[in-house]
N, C-alpha and C positions, 0 to 999 in steps of 0.2 A: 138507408145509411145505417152502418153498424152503430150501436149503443156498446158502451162498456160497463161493469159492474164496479162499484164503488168499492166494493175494499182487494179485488186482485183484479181486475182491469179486463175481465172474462169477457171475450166477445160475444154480444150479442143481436145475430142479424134481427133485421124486420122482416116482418110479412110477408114484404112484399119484394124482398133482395132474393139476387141470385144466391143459389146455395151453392159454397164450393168448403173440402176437407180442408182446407190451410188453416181456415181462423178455428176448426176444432181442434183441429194439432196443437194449434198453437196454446189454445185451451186446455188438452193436456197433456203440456209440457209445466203449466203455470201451475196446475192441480196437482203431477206427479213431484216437481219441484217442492211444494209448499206440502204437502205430506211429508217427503222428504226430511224435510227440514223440524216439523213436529215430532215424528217419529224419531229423529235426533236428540231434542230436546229432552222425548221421553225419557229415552235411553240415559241419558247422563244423569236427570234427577233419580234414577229407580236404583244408578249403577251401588250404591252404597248401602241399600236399604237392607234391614235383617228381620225379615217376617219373625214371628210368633205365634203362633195357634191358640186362638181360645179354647179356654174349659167354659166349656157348656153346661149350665143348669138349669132345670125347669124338666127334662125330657128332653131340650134341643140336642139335637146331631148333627153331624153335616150330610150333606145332601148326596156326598158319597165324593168316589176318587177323585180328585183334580179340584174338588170343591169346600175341603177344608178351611172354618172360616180363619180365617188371619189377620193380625194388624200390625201397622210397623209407620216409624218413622219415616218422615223424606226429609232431603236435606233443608227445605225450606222451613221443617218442625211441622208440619201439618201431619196429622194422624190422617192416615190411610188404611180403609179395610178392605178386604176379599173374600167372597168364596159365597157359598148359599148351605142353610142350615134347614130343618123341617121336624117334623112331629112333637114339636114340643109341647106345654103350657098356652095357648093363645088369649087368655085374657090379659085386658090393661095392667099395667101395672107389671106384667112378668116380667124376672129379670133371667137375662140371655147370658150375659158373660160378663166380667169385673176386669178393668184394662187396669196393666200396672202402673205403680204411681208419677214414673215419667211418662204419660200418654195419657193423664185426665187435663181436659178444661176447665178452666178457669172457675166458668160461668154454666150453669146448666145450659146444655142444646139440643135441640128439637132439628131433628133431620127426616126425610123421606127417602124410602127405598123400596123397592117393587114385592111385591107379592102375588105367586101364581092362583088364582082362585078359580078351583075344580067344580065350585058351586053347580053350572048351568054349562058352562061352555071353559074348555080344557086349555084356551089359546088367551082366556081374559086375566089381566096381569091390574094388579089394584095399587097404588100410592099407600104407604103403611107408614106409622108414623112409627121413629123409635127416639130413646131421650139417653144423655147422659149425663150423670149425675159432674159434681166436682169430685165426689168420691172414688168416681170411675165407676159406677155401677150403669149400667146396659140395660133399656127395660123398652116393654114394647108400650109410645106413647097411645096406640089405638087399639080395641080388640079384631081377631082376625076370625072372621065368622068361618070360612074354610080354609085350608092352605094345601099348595102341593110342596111350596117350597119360600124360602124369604130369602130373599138376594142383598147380598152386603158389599156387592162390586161396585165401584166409582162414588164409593164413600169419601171424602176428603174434610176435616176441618180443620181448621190452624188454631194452634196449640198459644 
């Protein structure tokens, strides 16, 4: 007897049921639908946004084309960044870039975001902590023993 999944109703046979393609169609009809409709969502909070580029200090760069860091408003006020930076300063306490003064929080914040580490193996990506001041100042909350590159995509905090 089929089971369903609790939050989109996904079919899922047993064991020991006959297999037949319907209840996968059906499955992704329910998947392509509900993409659909985030990828919607996305589109209309981003449709208004005005990136800005950070100035980089320390030595950071960005990590090359397509990857210039950025930040910018969404219409909810949550600051949102992009892009991936590298060879810069990697001790605690570096500061990376100063956001202008509509795009600082309140309260200082401690956020994570990846870090590629060439240490031993090329493919290992580490949690890096980084902080924001109330002043807007950018600094790396942990030191980064190697790096190939520091990712600042699916940064989000509300403002």
């Amino acid at each position: 007897m089929v089971k369903y999944t609790p939050n989109y109703n996904l079919g899922m046979p047993e064991g020991t049921d006959m297999y037949s393609v319907l209840p996968q169609n059906v499955n992704m009809d329910i998947i392509d639908t509900t993409l659909k409709e985030i990828d919607t969502t996305v589109t209309e909070l981003m449709a208004d946004v005005v990136w800005q580029e950070a100035e980089l200090l320390n030595g950071w760069e960005s990590y090359g084309v397509g990857y210039r860091p950025k930040f910018a408003l969404d219409k909810h006020n949550n600051l949102i960044m992009k892009g991936a930076i590298k060879n810069g300063v990697t001790t605690k306490g570096t500061v990376l870039f100063i956001l202008p003064e509509n795009m600082r929080p309140i309260v200082y914040r401690i956020f994570l975001t990846s870090c590629n580490n060439q240490s031993t193996n090329p493919y290992e990506y580490k949690a890096i902590e980084l902080a924001i001041a109330p002043n807007g100042i950018v600094t790396l909350g942990s030191t980064i023993l190697y790096h190939q590159f520091l990712g600042l995509d699916n940064i989000s905090i509300k403002l």
